[in-house]
C-alpha positions as CSV (number, residue, x, y, z in Angstrom):
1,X,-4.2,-5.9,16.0
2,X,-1.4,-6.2,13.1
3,X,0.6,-2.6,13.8
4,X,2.0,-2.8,10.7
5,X,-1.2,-3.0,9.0
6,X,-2.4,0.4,10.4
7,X,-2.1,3.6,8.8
8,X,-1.3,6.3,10.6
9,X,-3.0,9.9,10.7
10,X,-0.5,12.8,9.8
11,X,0.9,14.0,13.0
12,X,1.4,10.1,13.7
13,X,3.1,9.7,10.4
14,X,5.5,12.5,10.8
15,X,6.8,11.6,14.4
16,X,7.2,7.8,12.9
17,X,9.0,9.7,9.6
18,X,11.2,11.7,12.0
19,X,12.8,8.9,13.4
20,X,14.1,7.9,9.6
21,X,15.9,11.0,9.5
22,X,17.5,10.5,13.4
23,X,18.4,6.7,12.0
24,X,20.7,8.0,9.4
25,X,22.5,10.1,12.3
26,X,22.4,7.0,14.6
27,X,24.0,4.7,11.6
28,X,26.9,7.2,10.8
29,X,27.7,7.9,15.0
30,X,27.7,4.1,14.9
31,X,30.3,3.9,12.1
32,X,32.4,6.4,14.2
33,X,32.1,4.7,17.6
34,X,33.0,1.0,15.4
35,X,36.2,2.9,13.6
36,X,37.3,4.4,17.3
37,X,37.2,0.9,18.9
38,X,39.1,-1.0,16.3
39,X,41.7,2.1,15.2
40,X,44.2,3.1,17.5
41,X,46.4,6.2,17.6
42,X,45.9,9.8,17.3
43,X,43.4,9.0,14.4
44,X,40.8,7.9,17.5
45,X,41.6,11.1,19.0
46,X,40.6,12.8,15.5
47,X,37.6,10.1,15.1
48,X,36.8,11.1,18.3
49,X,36.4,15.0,17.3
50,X,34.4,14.1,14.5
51,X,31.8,12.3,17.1
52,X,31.2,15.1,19.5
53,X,30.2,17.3,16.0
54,X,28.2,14.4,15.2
55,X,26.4,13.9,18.4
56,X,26.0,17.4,19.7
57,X,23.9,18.2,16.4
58,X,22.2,14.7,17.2
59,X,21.1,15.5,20.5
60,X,19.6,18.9,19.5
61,X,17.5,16.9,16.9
62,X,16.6,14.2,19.4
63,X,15.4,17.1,21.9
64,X,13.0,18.3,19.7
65,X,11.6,15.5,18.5
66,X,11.3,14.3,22.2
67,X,9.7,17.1,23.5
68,X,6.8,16.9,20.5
69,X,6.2,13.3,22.1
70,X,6.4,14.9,25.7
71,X,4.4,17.6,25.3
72,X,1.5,16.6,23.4
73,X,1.3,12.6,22.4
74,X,2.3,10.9,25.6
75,X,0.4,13.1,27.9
76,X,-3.2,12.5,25.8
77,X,-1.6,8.9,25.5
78,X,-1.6,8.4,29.2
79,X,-5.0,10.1,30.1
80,X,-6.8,7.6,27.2
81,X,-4.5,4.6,28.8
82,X,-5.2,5.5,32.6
83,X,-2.7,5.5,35.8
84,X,-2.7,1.9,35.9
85,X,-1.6,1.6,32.6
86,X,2.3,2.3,32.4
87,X,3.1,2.5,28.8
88,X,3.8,6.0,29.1
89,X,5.9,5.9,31.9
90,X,8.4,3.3,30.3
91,X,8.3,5.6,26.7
92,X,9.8,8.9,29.3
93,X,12.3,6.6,31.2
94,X,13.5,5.2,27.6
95,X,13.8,9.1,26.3
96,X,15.2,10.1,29.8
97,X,17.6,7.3,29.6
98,X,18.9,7.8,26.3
99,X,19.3,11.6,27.0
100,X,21.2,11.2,30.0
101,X,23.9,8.7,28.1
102,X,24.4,11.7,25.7
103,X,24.7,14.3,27.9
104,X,27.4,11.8,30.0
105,X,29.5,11.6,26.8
106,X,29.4,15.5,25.9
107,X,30.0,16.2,29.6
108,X,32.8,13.9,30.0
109,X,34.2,14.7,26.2
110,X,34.1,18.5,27.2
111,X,35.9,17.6,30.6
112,X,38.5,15.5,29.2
113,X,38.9,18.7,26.8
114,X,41.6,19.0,23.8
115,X,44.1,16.5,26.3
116,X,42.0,13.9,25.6
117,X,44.2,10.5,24.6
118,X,42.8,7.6,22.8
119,X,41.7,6.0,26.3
120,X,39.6,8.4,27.5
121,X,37.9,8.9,23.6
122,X,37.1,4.9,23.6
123,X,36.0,5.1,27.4
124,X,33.4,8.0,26.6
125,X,32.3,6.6,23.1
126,X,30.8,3.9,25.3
127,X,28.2,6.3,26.3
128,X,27.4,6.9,22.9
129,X,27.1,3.2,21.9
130,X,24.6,2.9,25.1
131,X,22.4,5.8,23.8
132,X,22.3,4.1,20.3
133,X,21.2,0.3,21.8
134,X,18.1,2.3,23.9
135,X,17.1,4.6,21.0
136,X,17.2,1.5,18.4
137,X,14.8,-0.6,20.8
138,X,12.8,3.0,21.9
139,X,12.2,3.9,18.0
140,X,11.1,-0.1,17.6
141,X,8.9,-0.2,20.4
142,X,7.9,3.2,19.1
143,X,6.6,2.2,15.7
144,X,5.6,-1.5,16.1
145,X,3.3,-0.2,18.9
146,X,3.2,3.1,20.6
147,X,1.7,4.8,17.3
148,X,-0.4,2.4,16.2
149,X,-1.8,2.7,19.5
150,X,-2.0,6.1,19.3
151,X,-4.0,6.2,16.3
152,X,-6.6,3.6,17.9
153,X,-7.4,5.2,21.3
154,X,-6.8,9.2,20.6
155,X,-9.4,11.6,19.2
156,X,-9.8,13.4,15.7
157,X,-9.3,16.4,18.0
158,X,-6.5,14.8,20.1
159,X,-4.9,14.5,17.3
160,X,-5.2,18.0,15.6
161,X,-3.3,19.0,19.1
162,X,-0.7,16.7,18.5
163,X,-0.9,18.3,15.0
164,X,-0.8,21.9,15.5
165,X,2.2,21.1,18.4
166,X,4.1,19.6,16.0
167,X,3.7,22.7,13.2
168,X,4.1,24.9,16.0
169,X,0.9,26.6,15.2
């Protein structure tokens, strides 16, 4: 089956167009972590500031959009696939993964507190440059063929579920 060939029902569609939207985060907390390793000074310091903004509003978006693929897609996903199949199991470890190399860089940013020097901000960016490489692949491996997938094995009614989750109706 050609994945990009398939066309997606609604609720598909808008978890594949939310990940559009958490790109264009990704790609400017990528510039930031790129100008803190090759600046030096009390501008990474101030780069570094401008990071935690960026990713603490990141995560919150991420969290959302993870638990409307948590809560309704991968749990109808992984009844259709069976407990043999362990497709699911790697899309929660990815999500779980990324979320946990976030949380280390706001937990270590909020320890290291206003003292932080430009050491500690290019130590702890590395956490956010780890939770970029797994979301890039995640959101790939997503699209190319998680929801294609999707659309093949789950329900007209499965996916009204997912639908109404998502709307929150």
């Amino acid at each position: 089956m050609d994945a990009s060939k398939v066309i997606l029902s609604a609720p598909l569609q808008q978890l594949k167009d939310e990940h559009i939207s958490l790109r264009a985060d990704m790609d400017r907390i990528y510039e930031i972590t790129e100008e803190i390793e090759y600046d030096s000074g009390l501008v990474v310091v101030q780069l570094f500031s401008k990071l935690y903004e960026q990713i603490s509003a990141f995560n919150n978006k991420l969290k959302a959009h993870s638990k409307r693929e948590e809560e309704g897609l991968f749990p109808m996903m992984a009844r259709r696939l069976g407990e043999n199949d362990r497709t699911i199991e790697v899309m929660e470890y990815e999500h779980a993964k990324a979320e946990q190399h976030l949380q280390d860089f706001l937990t270590e940013a909020d320890r290291a507190g206003a003292a932080i020097d430009e050491n500690d901000a290019q130590s702890i960016t590395v956490y956010a440059v780890q939770a970029l490489a797994t979301l890039t692949q995640h959101f790939a491996k997503e699209e190319k063929m998680l929801f294609p997938l999707a659309e093949n094995i789950l329900s007209v009614e499965e996916k009204e579920v997912i639908e109404r989750l998502i709307s929150g109706r």
